[in-house]
N, C-alpha and C positions, 0 to 999 in steps of 0.2 A: 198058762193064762197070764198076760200082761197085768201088773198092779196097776192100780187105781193112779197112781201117779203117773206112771207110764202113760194112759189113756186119755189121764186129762191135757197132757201133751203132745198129744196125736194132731190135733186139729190147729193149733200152732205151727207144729211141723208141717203138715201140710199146709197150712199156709204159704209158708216158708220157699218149700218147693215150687208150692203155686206160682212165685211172684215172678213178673215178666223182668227178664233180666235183658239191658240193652249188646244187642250183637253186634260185633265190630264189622264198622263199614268197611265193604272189599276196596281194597286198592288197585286203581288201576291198573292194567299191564305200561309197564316205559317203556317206550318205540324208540327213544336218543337218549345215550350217554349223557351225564354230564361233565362239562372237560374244565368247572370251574376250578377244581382243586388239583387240577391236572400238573406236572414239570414242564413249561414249553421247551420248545424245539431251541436247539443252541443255532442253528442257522435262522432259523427267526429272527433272535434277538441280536444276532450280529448285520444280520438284516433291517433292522429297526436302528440299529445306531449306527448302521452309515445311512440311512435316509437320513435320520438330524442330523448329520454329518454334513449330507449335499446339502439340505437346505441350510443351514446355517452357514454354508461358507457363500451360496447365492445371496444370504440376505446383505453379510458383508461385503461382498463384491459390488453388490448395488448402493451399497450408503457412501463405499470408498469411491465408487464411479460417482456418483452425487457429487462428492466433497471433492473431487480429483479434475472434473471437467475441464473446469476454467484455466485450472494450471494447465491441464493439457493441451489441451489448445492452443495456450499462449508458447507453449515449445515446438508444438507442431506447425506453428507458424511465422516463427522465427527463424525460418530453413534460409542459408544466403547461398545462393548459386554463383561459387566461383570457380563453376569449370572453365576449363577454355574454350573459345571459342571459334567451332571449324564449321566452316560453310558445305551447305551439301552439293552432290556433285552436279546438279541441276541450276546451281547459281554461280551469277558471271558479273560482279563488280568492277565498274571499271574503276573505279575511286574504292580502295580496297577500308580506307579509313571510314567510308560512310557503311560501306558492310557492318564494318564492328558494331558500328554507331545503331544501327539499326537492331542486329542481333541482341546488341546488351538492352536496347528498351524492351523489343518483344519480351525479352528474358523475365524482367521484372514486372512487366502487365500479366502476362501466362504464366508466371509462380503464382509468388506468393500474394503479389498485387503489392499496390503502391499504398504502404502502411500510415502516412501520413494523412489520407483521405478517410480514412475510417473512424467511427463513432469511436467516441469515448470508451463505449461498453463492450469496442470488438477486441478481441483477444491482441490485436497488434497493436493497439494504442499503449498499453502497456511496455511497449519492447523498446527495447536503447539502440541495439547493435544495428538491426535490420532498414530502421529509419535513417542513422547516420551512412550506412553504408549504399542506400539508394540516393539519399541527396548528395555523396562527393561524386557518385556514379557520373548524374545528373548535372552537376556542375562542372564537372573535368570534359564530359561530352560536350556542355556547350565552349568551351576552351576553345579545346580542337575542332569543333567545327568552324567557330569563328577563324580560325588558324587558317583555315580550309577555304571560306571565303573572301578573305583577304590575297589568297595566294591565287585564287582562280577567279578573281577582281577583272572586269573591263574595262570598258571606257567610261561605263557610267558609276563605277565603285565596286565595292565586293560583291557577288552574286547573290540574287533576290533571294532567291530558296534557302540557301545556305545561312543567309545572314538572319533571316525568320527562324531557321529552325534553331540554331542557337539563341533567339531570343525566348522560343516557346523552352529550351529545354531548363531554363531559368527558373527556380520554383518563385514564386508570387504568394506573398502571406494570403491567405483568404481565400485562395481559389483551388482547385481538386488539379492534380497533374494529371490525373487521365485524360484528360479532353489535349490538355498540353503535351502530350507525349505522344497519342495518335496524331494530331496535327505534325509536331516534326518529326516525324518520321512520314509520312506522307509528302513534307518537303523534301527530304533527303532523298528519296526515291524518286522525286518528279528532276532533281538538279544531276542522281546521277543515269537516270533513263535520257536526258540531255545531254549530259557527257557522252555517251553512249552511243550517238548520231551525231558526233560534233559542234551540236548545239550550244556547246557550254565549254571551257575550256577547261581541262582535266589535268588537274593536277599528276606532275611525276614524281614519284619518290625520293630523287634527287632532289628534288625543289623542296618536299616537303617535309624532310628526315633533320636536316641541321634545324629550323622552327620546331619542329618535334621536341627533339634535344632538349630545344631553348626553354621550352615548355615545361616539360617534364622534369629538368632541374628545378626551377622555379618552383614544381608542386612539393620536390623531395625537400624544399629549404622551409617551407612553411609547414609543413608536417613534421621539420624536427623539431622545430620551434615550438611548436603547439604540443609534443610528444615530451621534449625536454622541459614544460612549464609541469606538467601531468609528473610527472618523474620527482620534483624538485617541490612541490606542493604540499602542502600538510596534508595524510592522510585519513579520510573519514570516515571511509568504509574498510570494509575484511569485503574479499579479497581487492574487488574495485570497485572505485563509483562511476556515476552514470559518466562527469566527463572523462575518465581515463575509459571506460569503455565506447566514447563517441569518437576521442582522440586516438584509439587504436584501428576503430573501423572505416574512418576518413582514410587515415593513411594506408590501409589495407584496398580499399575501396580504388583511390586513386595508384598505385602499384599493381592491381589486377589491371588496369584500364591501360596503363603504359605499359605493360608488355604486352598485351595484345595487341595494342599498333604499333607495338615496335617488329611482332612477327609479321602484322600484318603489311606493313612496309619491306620489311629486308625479306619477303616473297618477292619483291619486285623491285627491289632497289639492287639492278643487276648492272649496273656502270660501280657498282660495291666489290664488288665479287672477284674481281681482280687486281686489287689491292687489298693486301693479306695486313700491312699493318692499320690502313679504317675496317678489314671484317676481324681482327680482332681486338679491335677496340669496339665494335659494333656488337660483339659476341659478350666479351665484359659487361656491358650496362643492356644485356639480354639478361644474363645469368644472375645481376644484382636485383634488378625487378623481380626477377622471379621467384628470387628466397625470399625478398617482401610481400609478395601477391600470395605466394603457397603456405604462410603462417595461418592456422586455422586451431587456434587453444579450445578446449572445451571452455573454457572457465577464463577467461579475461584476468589477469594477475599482476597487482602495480604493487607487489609486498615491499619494504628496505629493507637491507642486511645481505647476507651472502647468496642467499637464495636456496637455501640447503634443501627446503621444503619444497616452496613455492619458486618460482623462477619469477623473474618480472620481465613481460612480453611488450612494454614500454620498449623499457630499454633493447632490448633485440629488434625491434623493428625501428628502433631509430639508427642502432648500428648499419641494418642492413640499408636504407634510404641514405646512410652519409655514403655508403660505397654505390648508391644507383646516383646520387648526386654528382659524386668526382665522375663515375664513367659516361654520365651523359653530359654533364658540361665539357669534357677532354673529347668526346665524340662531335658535339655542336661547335669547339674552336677546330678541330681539325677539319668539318664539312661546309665551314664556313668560307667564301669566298677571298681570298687574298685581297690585300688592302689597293697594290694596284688595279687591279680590274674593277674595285671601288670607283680610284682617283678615275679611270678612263670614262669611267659610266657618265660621272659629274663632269668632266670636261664635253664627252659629248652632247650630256642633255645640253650643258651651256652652249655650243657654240650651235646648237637646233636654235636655241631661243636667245638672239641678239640684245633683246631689249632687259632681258636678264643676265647678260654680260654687262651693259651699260651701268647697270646698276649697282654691279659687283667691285665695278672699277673706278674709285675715284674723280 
């Protein structure tokens, strides 16, 4: 029998027992892993840093194209087109000189266009070479075309067209040369669509090769002059400044222009062709032009001193202009007309015009 103490702790204890004790709430069944504490995949993560990869090299591509633009453009459109110049076989010049004439304008409208006409803000307002080398273009063309209509002259003076279209090829401050350069050249095609049908009297090679000459010495003397002042200058810039690179592409400009009417002539200047010492005298001041016209430097270069680095393309293009100089002034006295048939020409105008002997003679 339980003691008295025992019993009077019975009814505590059972208490005890009694008491409602909280039962742990069941946990759900998990249908997914979880993969937060997971190792990722090594192809992942080499997959994750070439994506930042691409895009960070597209975000720099696009700020370096932003910031790159304007320069680009201004290179991309400083292209000079000095190829030569060959007619297709579908075209028949009778004046092979107004061919060139023509070919070299279309040339510079359907490039790069005529850089002097453009805003301030186009990418060609910026450029030295390409401007200098379209205006000697442009002034050498109007030269010889006036050469042209002086030599194919009537009774009323030098020929209409001719004499227009060298005044249009003229640049004029203030005014846009496109409109002036479709106009002559739309003259040159009406004067030699006229030659063409006899309409006009057409220059022969013969006639027009010693002026030539005359000419093209002339441009080789004032491009030394302006090349040896560039040369001889105090220097301002590294590598060159603007006039040593206006002064290189004048003379470049006009050396591309005389060899191509010089081939364009001695195609047809065939009373040449059998006399070996005027074709190779006519061959010489070919081959002098043309190491002047084929200089094309990246980089325009007027350095002093021996040139160990840099070279100076001044001077080499003025070397090569004094040897197209001697060969086409020694080509213009040799094509030139002997002095008697001079004196015969003067005595016969005089003795047509009596009242101009009267005059002559005391």
């Amino acid at each position: 029998m339980p003691s008295r103490s025992a019993a009077a702790k019975l009814p505590k204890a059972y208490d005890e027992d009694l008491r409602a004790k909280p039962r742990p709430t069941p946990i759900p069944p998990e249908h997914f892993i979880s993969l937060e504490h997971a190792e990722p995949s090594p192809m992942m993560l080499s997959f994750q840093k070439g994506w930042r990869r691409i895009v960070g090299f597209f975000k720099l591509t696009l700020v370096l194209a932003v910031i790159g633009a304007y320069p680009a453009a201004v290179a991309i459109s400083s292209h000079i087109d000095d190829s030569p110049v060959v007619f297709p076989p579908n075209e028949s010049w009778s004046v092979s000189g107004v061919g060139v004439a023509i070919h070299k304008v279309a040339r510079e409208l359907a490039g790069a266009g005529w850089a002097d006409d453009r805003a301030e803000w186009h990418p060609q307002a910026r450029l030295t070479a390409l401007p200098a080398w379209q205006e000697a273009t442009a002034a050498g063309l109007s030269d010889h075309v006036k050469l042209l209509s002086e030599v194919a002259a009537n009774a009323d003076g030098p020929d209409d067209d001719l004499a227009a279209a060298s005044r249009l090829l003229m640049a004029v401050p203030g005014e846009d040369m496109l409109p002036r350069l479709t106009a002559a050249a739309e003259a040159l095609n009406r004067f030699d669509t006229r030659a063409s049908r006899g309409l006009a009297l057409r220059p022969s090679p013969e006639e027009t090769l010693p002026l030539e000459m005359a000419l093209f010495a002339g441009w080789a003397r004032e491009d030394i002059a302006a090349l040896s002042d560039r040369i001889n200058a105090e220097q301002s810039a590294w590598l060159a400044s603007k006039e040593d690179i206006t002064a290189f592409y004048t003379a470049k400009a006009r050396a591309h222009l005389a060899h191509e009417l010089i081939l364009a002539s001695k195609a047809r200047a065939y009373g040449l062709t059998g006399n070996a010492e005027l074709a190779a005298t006519l061959a010489r001041a070919e081959a002098s032009w043309k190491r002047a016209a084929e200089m094309k430097p990246v980089f325009v270069s007027n350095q002093h001193g021996s040139g160990a680095i840099l070279p100076n393309h001044l001077s080499s293009m003025a070397y090569y202009l004094v040897e197209a100089e001697k060969a086409s002034a020694d080509l213009a006295a040799r094509l030139a007309p002997p002095p008697a048939a001079v004196e015969d020409v003067a005595v016969t105008d005089a003795a047509a015009d009596p009242a101009a002997t009267e005059v002559a003679v005391p």
